[in-house]
N, C-alpha and C positions, 0 to 999 in steps of 0.2 A: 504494500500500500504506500504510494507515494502521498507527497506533498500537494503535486500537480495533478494528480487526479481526483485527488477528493478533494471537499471542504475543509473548514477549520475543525468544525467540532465532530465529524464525523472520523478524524483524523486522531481526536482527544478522546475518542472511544474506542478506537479499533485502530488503532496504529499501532502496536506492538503484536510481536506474533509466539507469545506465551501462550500457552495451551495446557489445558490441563487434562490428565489422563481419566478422569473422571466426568468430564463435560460440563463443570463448574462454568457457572455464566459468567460470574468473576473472578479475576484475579486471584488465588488462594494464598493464605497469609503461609510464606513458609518461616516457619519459627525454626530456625535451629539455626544452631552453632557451626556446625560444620556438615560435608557431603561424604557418602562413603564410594570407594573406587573400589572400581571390579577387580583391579591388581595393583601390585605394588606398582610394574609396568606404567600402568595408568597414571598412577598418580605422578611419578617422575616425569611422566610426559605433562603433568598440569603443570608440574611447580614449573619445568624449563619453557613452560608457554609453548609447548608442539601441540599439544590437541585443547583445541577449547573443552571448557564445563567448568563447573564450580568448584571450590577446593576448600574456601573458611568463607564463613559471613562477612569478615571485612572487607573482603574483595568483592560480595556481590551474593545475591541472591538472587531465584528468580522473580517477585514480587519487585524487587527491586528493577532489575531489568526491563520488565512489563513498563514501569514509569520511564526510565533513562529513554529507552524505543521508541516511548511517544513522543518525550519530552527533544527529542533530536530532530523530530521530522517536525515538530511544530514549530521551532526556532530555526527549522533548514540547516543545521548542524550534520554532522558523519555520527556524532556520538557524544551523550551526555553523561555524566557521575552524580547521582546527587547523595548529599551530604548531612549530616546530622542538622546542619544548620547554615542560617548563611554564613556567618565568619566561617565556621569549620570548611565551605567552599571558596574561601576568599583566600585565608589562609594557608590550604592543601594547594590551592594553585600559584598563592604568593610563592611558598615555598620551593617546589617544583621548579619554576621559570626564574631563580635568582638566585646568584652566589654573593658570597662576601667580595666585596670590590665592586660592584657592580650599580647599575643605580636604577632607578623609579622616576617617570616624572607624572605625576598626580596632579588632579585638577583641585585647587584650594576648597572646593565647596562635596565635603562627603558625609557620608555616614558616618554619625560618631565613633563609635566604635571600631568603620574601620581607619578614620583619621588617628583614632588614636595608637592602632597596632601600627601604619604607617611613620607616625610621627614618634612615637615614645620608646617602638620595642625594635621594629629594625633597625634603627642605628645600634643596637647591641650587637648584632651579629654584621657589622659591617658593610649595610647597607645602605646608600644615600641614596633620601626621597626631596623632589625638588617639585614644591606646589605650586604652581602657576595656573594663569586664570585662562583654561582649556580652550572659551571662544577666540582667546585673543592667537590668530597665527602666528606675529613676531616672537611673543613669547614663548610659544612651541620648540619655533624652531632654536632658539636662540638656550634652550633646557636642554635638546638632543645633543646628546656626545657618545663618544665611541663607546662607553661604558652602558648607555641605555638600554636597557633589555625590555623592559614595560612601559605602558602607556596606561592609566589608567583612568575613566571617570562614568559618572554617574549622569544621564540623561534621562526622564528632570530628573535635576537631582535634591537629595534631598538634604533640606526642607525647603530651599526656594525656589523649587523646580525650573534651574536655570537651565535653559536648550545650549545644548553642544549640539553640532554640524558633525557626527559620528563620518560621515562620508568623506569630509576635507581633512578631518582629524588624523585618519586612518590614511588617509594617503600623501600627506604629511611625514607622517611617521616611517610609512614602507619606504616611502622616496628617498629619505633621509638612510635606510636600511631596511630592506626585509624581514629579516629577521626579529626583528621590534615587535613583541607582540601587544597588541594594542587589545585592552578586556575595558569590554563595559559590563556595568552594573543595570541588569535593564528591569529591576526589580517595578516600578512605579509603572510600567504599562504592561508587563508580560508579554508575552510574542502574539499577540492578537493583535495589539495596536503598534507594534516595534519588534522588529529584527535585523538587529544590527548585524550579523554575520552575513545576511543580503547588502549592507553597506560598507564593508569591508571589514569591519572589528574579526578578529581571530579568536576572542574565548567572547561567551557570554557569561555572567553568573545573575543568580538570583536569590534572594531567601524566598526559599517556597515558601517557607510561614507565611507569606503574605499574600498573594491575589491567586496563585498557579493550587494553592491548598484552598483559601478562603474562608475555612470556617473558623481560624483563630482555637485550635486546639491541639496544634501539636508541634513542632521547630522543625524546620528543612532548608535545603540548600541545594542549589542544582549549578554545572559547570555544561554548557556546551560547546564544540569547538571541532576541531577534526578529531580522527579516532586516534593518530598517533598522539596527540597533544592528552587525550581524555587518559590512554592509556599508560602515559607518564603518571600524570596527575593519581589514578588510580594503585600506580606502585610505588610511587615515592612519596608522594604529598598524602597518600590517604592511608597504606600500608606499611608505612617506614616513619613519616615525620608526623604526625597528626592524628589518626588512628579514625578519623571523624567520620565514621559510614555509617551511611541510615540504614536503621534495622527494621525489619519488615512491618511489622505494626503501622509505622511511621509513613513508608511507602505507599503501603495498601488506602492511606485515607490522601495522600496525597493525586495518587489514581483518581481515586472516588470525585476529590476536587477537579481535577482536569476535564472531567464530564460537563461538569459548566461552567468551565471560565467563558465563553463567550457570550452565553447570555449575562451571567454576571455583570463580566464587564461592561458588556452593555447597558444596566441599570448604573452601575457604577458612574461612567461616561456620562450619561443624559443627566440624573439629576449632578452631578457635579458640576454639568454646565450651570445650572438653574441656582445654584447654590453662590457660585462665584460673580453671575451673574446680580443675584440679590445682594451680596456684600459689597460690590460697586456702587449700589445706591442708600451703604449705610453710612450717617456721616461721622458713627464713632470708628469707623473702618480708616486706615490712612493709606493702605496700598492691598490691592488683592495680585496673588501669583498663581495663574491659571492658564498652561499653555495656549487652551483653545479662545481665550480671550484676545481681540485683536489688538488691543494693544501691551499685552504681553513681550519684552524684548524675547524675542527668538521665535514668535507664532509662528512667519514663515517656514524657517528652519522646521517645525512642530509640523506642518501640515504636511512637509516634505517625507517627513521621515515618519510619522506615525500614524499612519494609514485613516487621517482624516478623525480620526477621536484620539482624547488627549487624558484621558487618566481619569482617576475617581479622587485624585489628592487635591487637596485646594490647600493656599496657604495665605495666612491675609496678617497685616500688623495694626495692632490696635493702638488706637492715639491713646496718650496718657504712657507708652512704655510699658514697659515688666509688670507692673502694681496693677492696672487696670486687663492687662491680657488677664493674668491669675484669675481676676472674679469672674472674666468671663468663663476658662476655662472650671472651674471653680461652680460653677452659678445654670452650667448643662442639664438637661434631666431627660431626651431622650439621647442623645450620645454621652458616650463614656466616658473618662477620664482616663485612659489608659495611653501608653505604647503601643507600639506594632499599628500594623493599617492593611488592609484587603479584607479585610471581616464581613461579614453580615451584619453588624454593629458596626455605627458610624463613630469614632473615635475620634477627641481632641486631646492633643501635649502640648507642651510647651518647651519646643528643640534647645534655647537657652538655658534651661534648668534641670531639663531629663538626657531626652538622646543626644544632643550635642552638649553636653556639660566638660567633655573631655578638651573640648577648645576655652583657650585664654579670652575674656574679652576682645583682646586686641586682636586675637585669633577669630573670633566671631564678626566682627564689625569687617576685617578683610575677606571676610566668606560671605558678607553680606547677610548676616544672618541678626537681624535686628532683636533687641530686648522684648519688645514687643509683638512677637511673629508670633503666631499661634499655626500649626500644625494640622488638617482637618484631612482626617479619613473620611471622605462621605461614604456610608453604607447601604444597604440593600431595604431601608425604611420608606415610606411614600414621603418624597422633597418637600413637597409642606409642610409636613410635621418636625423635618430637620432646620427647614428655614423657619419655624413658628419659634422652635427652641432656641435656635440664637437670637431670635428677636429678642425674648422673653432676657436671654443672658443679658444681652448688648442692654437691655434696660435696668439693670443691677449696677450699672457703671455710676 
């Protein structure tokens, strides 16, 4: 089953070709630790990599497989690995693609957490990460050096879902050297609305915890890319340095998810428009960030690359600063107070105090990343009732 013959979601149901010997209509959860082999023979032949099958859970199961199969053809990949979690795919692939001496140029505006492994724990083992502002081409180019081995960034990203040009980025990078592998983070649209490996990026990653699972119950991670690169990643970064493989339980419900990320996201998309749309006309609001809004810097860019919808994220900054976001975020009562985002539950944070807390002010303010930015998963709720709630909030101010 290709990519070009079928649909998207017809593709997120039947794209792996796991079978079961029993005619189970789903994916069967395989709980175990390890596989038994018909001979010693055999198994010698697993461990030197001459005959495929399975050998330990770390390496993969089939449950497992069933997802990576889909999760490949739906991002147009050769071959996927997912992973306990996002970092644990951020980091199995950091690790993999970088030696000591070697360097990173990252785009200043990420996920906290992985700014923070970028910025606080690689230079321990000898690795220089150089942040610059990803739109800007002089800066790119002028970051590349012979030492470059990665390109990394986040479109949008998060939290100010700022548009990178994945397409000029990527060939920027190659031109400057092939071998450069350039990974986005394409967590914020999933490969319904964005597929970067169509515009040249070489690894994709994602936290499935967030739209590709959607229900907000369990941590994943997913890597696509070619099958020799996945294949690395798989024996070094997951098997040797990280240990981060998803176990089957975890798999089987991220399967379950991939059934409907495209209607999802489609509710996701629609009322997000309606959402960001309504925060343009509140005047305790002082800026809204919402690709699909026209005057969004990078709409363009946005229209180009993301197949005409733009995410379920909104992110807006409240006049008054830091004190006045809190009440709002604070003062919610059909969305949550929580982290994370793709849920069925529409979720507000506040990336200054929660997920980007690992940036310095002065760290913040050059990400762009205001005091006052509030954070907005819109969720799978009817949009009225999400726009009635921050009215309700915005009138606590």
């Amino acid at each position: 089953m290709s990519k070009e013959s079928h649909g998207f979601t017809t593709t997120a149901i039947h794209g792996h070709s796991i079978k079961d010997a029993n005619g189970a209509l789903i994916t069967p959860i395989y709980n175990t630790s390890t596989f038994v082999f018909d001979s010693t023979a055999q198994g010698a032949a697993r461990f030197a990599l001459e005959e495929p099958g399975y050998i330990y859970a770390r390496l993969g199961n089939p449950t497992c497989t069933a997802v990576e199969e889909t999760l490949a053809k739906l991002e147009g990949g050769e071959a996927a690995l997912i992973t306990v979690s996002g970092m644990g795919a951020i980091t199995a692939t950091i690790w993999t693609c970088i030696s000591a001496g070697e360097e990173i140029v990252a785009d200043k505006t990420l996920y906290g957490c992985t700014f923070e492994f970028f910025e606080h724990h690689l230079s321990r083992f000898g690795v220089k990460v150089h942040f610059i502002e990803m739109t800007n081409e002089d800066e790119l180019r002028a970051a590349l050096s012979d030492k470059t081995r990665i390109v990394y960034l986040e479109t949008p990203a998060n939290p100010n879902l700022k548009i990178t040009d994945i397409e000029k980025t990527a060939k920027i990078a190659h031109d400057y050297n092939p071998a450069i592998k350039v990974i986005c983070d394409n967590t914020f649209c999933s490969p319904y609305i964005q597929r970067p490996l169509e515009l040249g990026a070489d690894i994709v990653i994602h936290s499935a915890t967030k739209y590709l699972n959607g229900h907000g119950d369990l941590l994943a991670g997913v890597v696509v890319s070619d099958a020799e690169t996945i294949n690395n990643i798989r024996l070094i970064g997951i098997k040797d340095m990280t240990g981060a493989f998803m176990p089957a339980n975890e798999a089987y419900l991220v399967d379950r998810g991939l059934k409907t990320l495209e209607i999802r996201m489609q509710r996701h998309c629609d009322s997000a428009m309606k959402v960001a749309q309504y925060l343009k006309t509140c005047d305790k609001v002082e800026k809204v960030y919402y690709p699909g809004l026209e005057d969004h810097e990078g709409h363009e860019i946005a229209k180009r690359q993301m197949h005409g919808m733009y995410g379920g994220m909104v992110s807006f900054v409240v006049k008054g600063g830091r004190a006045k976001a809190a009440v709002v975020a604070d003062s919610v009562k059909v969305a949550t107070l929580a982290v994370s985002l793709g849920a069925a539950e529409t979720l507000i944070e506040h990336p200054a105090s929660m997920t980007h807390s690992p940036y310095t002010e002065e760290e913040l303010e050059t990400a762009n990343i205001a005091p006052g930015l509030i954070r907005f998963s819109v969720g799978l709720e009817n949009p009225e009732d999400i726009i009635a709630d921050l009215e309700q909030a915005f009138a606590k101010i």
